[in-house]
C-alpha positions as CSV (number, residue, x, y, z in Angstrom):
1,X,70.3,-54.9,21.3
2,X,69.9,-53.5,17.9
3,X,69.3,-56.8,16.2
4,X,68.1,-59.0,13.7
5,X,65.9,-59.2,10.4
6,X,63.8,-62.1,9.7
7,X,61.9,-63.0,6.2
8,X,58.7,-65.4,5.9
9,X,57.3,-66.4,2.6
10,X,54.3,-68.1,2.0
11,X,54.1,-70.9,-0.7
12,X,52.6,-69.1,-3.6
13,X,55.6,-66.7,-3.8
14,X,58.3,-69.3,-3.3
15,X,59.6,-71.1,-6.4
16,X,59.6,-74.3,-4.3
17,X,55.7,-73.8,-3.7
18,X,56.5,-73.9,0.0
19,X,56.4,-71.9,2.7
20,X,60.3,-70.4,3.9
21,X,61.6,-68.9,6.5
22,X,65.0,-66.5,6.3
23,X,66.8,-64.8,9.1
24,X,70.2,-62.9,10.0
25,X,70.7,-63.2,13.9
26,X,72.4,-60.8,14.8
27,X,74.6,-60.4,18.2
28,X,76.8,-58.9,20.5
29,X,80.4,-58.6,18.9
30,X,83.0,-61.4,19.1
31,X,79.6,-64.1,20.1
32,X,80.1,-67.1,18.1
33,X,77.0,-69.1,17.4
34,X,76.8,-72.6,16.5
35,X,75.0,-75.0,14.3
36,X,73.4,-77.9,16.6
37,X,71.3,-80.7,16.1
38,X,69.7,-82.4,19.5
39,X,67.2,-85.7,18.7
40,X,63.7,-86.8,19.6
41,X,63.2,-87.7,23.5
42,X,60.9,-88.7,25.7
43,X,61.0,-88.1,29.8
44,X,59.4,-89.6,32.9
45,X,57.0,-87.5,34.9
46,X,58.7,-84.6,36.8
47,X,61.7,-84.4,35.0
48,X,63.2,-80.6,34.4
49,X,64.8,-79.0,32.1
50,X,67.9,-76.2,32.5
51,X,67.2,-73.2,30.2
52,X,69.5,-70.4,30.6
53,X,68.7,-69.1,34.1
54,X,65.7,-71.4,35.4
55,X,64.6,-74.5,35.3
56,X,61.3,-75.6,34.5
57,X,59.1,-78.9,34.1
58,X,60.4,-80.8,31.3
59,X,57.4,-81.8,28.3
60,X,57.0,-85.7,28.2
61,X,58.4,-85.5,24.5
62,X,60.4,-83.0,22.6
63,X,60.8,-83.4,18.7
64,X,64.1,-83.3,17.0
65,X,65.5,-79.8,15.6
66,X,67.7,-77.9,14.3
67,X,69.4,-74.9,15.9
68,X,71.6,-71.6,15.5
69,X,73.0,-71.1,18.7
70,X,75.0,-68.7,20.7
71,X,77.7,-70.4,22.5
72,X,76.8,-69.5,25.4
73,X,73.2,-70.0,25.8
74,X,70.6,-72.4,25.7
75,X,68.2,-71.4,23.7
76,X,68.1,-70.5,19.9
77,X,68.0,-67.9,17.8
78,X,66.7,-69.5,15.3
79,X,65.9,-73.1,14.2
80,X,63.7,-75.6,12.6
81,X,62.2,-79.0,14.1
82,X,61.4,-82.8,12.3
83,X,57.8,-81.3,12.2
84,X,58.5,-78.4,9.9
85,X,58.3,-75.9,12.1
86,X,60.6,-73.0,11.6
87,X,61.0,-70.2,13.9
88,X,62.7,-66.7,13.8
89,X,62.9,-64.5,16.4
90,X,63.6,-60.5,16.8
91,X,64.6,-58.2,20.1
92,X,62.1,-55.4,21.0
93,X,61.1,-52.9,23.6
94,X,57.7,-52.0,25.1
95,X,56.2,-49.8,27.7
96,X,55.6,-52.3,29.2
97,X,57.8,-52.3,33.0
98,X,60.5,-54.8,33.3
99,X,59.6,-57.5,36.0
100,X,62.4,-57.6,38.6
101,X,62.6,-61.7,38.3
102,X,64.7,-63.6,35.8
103,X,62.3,-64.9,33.3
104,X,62.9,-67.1,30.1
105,X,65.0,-65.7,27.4
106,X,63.1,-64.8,24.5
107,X,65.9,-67.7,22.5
108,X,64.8,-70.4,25.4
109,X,61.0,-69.9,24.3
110,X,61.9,-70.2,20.7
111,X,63.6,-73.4,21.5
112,X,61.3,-74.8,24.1
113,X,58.2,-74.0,21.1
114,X,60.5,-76.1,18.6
115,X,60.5,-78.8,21.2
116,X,57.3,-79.0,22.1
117,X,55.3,-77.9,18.8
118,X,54.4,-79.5,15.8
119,X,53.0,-76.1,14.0
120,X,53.2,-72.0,13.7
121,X,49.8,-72.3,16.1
122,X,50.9,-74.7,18.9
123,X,54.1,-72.8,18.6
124,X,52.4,-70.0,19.7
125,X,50.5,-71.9,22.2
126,X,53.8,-73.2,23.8
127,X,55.9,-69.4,24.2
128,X,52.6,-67.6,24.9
129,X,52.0,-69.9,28.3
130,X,55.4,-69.8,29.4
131,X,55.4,-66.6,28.7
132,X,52.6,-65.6,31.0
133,X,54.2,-68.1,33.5
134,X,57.5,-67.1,33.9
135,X,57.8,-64.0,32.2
136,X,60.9,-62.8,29.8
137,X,63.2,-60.4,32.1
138,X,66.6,-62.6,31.1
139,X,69.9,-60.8,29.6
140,X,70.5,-61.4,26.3
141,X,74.3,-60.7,26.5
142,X,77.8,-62.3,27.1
143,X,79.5,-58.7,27.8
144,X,77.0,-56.8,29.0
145,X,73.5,-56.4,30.7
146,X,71.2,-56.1,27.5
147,X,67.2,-57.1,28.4
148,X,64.2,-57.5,25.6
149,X,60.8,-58.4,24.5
150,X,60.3,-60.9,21.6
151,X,58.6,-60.8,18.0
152,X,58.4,-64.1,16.8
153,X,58.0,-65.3,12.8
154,X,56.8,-68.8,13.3
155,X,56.8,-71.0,9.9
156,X,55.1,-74.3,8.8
157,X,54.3,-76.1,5.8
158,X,50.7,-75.0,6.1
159,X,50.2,-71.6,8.0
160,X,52.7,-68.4,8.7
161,X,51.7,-66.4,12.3
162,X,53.7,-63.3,13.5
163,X,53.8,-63.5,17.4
164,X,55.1,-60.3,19.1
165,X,54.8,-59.9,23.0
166,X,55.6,-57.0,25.5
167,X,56.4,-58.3,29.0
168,X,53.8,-61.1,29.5
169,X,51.6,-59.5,27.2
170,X,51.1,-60.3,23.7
171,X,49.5,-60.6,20.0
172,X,49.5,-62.6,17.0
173,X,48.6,-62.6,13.7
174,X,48.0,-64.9,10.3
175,X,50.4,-63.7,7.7
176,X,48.9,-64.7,4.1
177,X,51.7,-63.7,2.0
178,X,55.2,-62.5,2.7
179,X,56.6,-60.2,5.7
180,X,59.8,-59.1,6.8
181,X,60.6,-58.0,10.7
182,X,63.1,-56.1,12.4
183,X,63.5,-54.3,16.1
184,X,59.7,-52.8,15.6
185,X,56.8,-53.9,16.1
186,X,54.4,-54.7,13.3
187,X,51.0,-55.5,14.6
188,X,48.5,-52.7,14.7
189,X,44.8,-52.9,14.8
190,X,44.5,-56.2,12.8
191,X,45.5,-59.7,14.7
192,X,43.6,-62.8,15.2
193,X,44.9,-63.4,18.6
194,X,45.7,-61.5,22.0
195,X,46.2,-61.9,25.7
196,X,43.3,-61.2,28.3
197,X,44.1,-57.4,29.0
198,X,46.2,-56.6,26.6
199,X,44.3,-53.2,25.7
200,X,43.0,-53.0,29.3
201,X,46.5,-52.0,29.8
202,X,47.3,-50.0,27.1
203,X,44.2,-48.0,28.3
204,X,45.1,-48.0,32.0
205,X,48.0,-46.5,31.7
206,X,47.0,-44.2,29.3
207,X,48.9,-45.0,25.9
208,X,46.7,-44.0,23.8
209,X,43.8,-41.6,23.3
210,X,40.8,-41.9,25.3
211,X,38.8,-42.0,22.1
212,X,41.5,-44.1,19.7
213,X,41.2,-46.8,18.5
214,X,43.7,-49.6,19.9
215,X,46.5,-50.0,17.9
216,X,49.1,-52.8,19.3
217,X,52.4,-51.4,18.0
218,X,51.8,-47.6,18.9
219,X,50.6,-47.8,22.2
220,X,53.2,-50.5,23.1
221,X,56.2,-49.2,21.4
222,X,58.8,-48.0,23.7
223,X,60.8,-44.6,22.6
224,X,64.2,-46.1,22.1
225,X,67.1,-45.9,19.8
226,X,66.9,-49.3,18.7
227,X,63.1,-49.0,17.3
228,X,64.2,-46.1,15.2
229,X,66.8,-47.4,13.6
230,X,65.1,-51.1,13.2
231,X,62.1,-48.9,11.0
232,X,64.5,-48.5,7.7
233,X,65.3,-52.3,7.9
234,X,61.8,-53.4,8.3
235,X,61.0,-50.8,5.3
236,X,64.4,-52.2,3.4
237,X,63.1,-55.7,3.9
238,X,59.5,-55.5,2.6
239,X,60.9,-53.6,-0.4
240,X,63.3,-56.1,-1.6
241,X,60.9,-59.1,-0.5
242,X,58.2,-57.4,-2.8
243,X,60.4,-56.2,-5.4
244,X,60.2,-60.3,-6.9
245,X,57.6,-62.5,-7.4
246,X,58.8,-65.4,-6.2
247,X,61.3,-66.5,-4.0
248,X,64.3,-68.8,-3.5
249,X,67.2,-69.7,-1.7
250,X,69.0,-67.0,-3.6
251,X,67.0,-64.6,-3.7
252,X,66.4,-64.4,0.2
253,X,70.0,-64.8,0.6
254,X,70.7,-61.7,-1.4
255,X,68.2,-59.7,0.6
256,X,70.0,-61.1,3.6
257,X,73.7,-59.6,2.4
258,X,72.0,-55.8,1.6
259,X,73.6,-53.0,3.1
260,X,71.2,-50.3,2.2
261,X,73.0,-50.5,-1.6
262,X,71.2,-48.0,-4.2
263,X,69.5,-46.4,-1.4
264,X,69.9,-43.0,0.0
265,X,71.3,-44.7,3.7
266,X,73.8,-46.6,1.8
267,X,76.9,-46.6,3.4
268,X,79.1,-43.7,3.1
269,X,82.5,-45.3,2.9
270,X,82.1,-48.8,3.3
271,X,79.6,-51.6,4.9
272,X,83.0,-52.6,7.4
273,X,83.4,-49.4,8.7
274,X,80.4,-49.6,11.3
275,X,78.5,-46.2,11.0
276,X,75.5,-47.1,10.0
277,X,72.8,-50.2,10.4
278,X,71.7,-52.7,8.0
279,X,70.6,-56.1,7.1
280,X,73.7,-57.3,7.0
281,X,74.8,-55.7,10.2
282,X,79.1,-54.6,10.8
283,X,79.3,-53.8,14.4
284,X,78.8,-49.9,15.1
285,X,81.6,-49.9,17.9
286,X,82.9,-52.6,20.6
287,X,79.8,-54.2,22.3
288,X,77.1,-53.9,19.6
289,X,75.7,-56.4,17.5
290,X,76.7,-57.7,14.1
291,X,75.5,-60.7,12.1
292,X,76.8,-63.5,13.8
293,X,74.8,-66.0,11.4
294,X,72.2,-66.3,8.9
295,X,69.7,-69.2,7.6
296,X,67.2,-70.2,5.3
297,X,64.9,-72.6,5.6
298,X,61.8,-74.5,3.6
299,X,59.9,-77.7,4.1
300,X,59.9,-80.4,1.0
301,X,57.4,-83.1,1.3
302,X,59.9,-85.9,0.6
303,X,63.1,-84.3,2.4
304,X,61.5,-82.7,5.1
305,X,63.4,-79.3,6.3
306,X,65.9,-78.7,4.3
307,X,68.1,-75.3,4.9
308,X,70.7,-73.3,4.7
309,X,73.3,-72.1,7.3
310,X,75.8,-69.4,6.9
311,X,78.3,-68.4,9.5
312,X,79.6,-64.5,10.1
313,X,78.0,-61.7,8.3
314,X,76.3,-63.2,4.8
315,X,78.2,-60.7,2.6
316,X,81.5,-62.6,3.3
317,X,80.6,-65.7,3.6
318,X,79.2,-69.3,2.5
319,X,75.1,-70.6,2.8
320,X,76.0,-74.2,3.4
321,X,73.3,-77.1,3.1
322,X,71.7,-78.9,6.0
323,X,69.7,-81.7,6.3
324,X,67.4,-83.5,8.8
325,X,69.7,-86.7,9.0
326,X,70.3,-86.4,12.5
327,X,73.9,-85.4,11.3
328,X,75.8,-82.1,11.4
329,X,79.6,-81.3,10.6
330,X,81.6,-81.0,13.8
331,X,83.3,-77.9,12.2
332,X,80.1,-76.0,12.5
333,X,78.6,-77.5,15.9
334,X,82.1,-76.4,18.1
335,X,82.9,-73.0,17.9
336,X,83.3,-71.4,21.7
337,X,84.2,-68.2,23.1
338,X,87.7,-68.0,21.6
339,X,89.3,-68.8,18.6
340,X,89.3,-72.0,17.1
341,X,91.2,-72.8,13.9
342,X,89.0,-76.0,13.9
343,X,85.7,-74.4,13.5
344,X,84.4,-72.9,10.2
345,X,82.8,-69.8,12.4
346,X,85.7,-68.7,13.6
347,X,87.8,-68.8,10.5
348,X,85.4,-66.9,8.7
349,X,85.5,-64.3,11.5
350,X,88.8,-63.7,11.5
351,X,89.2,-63.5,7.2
352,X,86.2,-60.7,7.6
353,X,88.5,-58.8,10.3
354,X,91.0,-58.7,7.5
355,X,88.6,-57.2,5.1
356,X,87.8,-55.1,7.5
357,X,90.7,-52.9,7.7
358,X,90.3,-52.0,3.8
359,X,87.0,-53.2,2.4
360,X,87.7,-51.4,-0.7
361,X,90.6,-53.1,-1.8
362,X,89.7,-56.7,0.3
363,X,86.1,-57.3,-0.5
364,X,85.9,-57.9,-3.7
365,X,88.2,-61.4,-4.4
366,X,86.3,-62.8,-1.1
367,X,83.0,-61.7,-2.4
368,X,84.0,-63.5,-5.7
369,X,85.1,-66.9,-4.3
370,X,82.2,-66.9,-1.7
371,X,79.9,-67.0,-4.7
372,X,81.1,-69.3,-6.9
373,X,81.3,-71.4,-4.1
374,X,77.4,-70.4,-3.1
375,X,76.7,-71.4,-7.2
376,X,78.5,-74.6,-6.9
377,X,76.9,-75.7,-3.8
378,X,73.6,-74.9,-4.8
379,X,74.0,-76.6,-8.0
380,X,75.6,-79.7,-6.1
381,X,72.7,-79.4,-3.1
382,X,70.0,-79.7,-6.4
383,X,71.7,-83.1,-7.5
384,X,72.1,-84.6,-4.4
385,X,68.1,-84.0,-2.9
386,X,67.1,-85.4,-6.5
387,X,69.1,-88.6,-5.5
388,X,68.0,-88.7,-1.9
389,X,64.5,-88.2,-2.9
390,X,64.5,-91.2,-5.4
391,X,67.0,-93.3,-3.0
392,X,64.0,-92.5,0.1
393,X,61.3,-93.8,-2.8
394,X,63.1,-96.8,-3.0
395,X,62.9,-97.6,0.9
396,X,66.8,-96.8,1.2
397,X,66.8,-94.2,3.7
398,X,70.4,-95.2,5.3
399,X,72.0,-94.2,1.8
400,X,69.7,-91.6,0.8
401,X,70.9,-89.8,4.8
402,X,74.5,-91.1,3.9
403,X,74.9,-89.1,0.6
404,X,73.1,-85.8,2.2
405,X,75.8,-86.2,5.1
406,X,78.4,-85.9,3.0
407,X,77.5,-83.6,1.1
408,X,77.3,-81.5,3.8
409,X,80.1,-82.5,5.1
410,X,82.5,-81.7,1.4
411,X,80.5,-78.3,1.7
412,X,81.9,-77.4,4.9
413,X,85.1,-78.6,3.6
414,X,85.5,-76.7,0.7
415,X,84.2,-73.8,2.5
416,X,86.9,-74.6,5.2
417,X,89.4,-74.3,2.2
418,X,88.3,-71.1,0.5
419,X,88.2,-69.2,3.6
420,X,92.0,-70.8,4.6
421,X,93.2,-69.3,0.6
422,X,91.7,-66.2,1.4
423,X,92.5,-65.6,4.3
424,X,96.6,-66.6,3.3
425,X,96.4,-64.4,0.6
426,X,95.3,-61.1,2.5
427,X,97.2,-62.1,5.4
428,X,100.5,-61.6,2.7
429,X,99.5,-58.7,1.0
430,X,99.0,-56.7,4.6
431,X,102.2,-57.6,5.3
432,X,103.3,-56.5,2.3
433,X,101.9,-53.6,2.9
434,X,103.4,-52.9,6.5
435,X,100.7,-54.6,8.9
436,X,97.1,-53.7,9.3
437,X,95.4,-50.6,8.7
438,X,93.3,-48.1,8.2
439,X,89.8,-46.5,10.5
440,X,89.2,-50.1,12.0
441,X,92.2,-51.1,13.2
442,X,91.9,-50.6,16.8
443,X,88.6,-52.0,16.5
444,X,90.1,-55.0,14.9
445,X,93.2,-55.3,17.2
446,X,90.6,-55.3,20.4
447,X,88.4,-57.7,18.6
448,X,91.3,-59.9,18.2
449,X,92.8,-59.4,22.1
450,X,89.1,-60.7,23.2
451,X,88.3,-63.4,21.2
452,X,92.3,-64.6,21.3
453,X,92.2,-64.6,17.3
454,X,95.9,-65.0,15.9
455,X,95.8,-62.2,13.1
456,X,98.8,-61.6,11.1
């Protein structure tokens, strides 16, 4: 799984003077993933929960959160709870032998920590014990047998911790400023926090130098493809993150929709054409990943979380605002296995699949209209918080939540709209121009026969 970048910054480099969290999931082709919203609950003694494969004793509360999700599995890939905890995870691979049992999926453990913790630290309390209980050995894939360890960024509005395990191993560490992750590990010689035996091992099995040092990340490192190629995202990603100050919305966004531009592993013909691996990820071949979503999320005293979800691969497509109103828009909570002309996922999906065929001449009128719209909504996002946050001053929660819900409801909307314009507008022009073409079209044609996407 050659997946997924995630972003933490601290609250001295943010422009909101809180601490964010920014992440592109990234997935195997053709896998939807959802926006979901589940509420506070509490359960009676002995109750269970279903993750993906097992099921385990259920906590006695769980807080409400916020969730990407793929369609078909439990847990997230990324999410946020009512307690401001925001959590990012990232695939990786150690030395470490795969255990022959099913364990937890590395996205179950980020959701059960958003359940069942109310900061970074007990989130880290929460996946490291059910990691050591039940182990991670769970595929990651709809089409495919794909298996892997977990780092985990885990954001609150006080404290940012990096968690990264290998089988039921692990280490974590305070981050103090701002960090971006990929598919590598990070953590070296400096952490704050380890399992019993985590060098031990290392030692044991000889990973490093009888006189060395331990260093986390280079004895546990597995030789694979997909910690190779993750090294010049994680490099990318610091860069940009520490290229500015200060951060925003927009700023992290932009990181999130970089293809390597300027740099001497941009892409040589275009981002769609799928030789190459970057931030915002275009699928190599049939199988492999590609963005599938990407969101950014802060804490604000008065609003709580608030955040921003966009669906597809970021440099095509919409941020749109969401709140913690117990609400979401049904067009982004639906989306399945197949097309669906009623969720906003899979409409963006299929306008990027037209862009794909000739980036070149497609890219740039989508590009356009996805950022005025991103401008617009932003600008529109700013108005409405400053009436919810006077309307919540004023005791009036029901209308302060009623005007964030639709506004999040008009953004999905409009969203809905552009993409529909777009996507008739390309859709007559490659007719026009005899049908689809070009170096992706078979790609495109079997992306379309899986997913049961109506084209042209």
């Amino acid at each position: 799984m050659l997946s997924c970048d995630t972003m933490a910054v601290a609250a001295k480099f943010s422009r909101y003077s809180q601490n964010m969290l920014a992440k592109n999931s990234d997935r195997p082709t053709a896998e939807a993933q959802k926006l979901v919203f589940f509420p506070a609950a509490d359960y009676a003694p002995g109750e269970t929960v279903r993750c993906t494969d097992l099921e385990i004793p259920q906590a006695a509360h769980t807080y409400a959160m916020i969730g990407s999700q793929p369609y078909w599995t439990w847990g997230f890939e990324m999410g946020c709870n009512e307690k401001g905890l925001m959590i990012g995870n990232e695939a990786q691979g150690s030395r470490n032998a795969a255990e022959e049992e099913t364990g937890l999926l590395g996205l179950d453990l980020l959701r059960l920590a958003l359940e069942r913790a109310a900061t970074a630290k007990e989130g880290i309390a929460v996946i490291t014990e059910l990691l050591e209980r039940y182990g991670q050995n769970a595929n990651a894939s709809a089409l495919r047998d794909r298996r892997y360890e977990n780092s985990y960024l885990l954001v609150d509005p006080q404290e940012i911790w990096l968690l990264e395990t290998a089988g039921r191993q692990w280490v974590a560490a305070q981050i103090p400023d701002k960090l971006g992750i990929s598919n590598c590990y990070c953590l070296g010689q400096d952490y704050d926090m380890a399992s019993a035996g985590l060098e031990a091992l290392a030692r044991e099995k000889h990973w490093l130098a009888p006189d060395a040092p331990f260093h986390f990340a280079r004895s546990y490192t597995l030789p694979a493809i997909r910690q190779t190629l993750a090294i010049p995202r994680m490099r990318r990603l610091n860069k940009l993150l520490h290229q500015q100050e200060r951060h925003d919305f927009l700023s992290l966004s932009n990181i999130l929709r970089d293809h390597f531009e300027g740099e001497i592993t941009q892409p040589r013909f275009d981002a769609c054409t799928g030789n190459f691996y970057s931030i915002c990820m275009h699928p190599i071949s049939w199988g492999e990943s590609e963005t599938t979503a990407s969101l950014l999320a802060r804490w604000d005293d008065e609003l709580g979380v608030i955040a921003a979800w966009c669906p597809c691969q970021p440099c095509m497509s919409v941020y749109l605002p969401v709140y913690f109103t117990g609400y979401l828009p049904a067009t982004l909570s639906a989306p399945g296995k197949y097309f669906d002309e009623d969720t906003l996922w899979w409409k963006v999906k299929r306008l990027i699949l037209l862009v794909s065929s000739d980036e070149a001449r497609f890219a740039p009128s989508v590009q356009k209209a996805c950022a005025m719209l991103d401008i617009r909504l932003s600008a529109w996002a700013a108005q409405e918080e400053a009436v919810a946050k006077k309307l919540l001053a004023e005791g009036k929660q029901e209308e302060a939540f009623a005007r964030l819900n639709h506004l999040m409801d008009e953004a999905a909307k409009e969203a809905s709209q552009m993409v529909d314009a777009q996507y008739a507008a390309l859709r007559e022009e490659l007719s026009s121009l005899g049908g689809l073409y070009g170096t992706q079209k078979e790609a495109i044609e079997t992306y379309c026969e899986y997913a049961k996407i109506p084209l042209l």
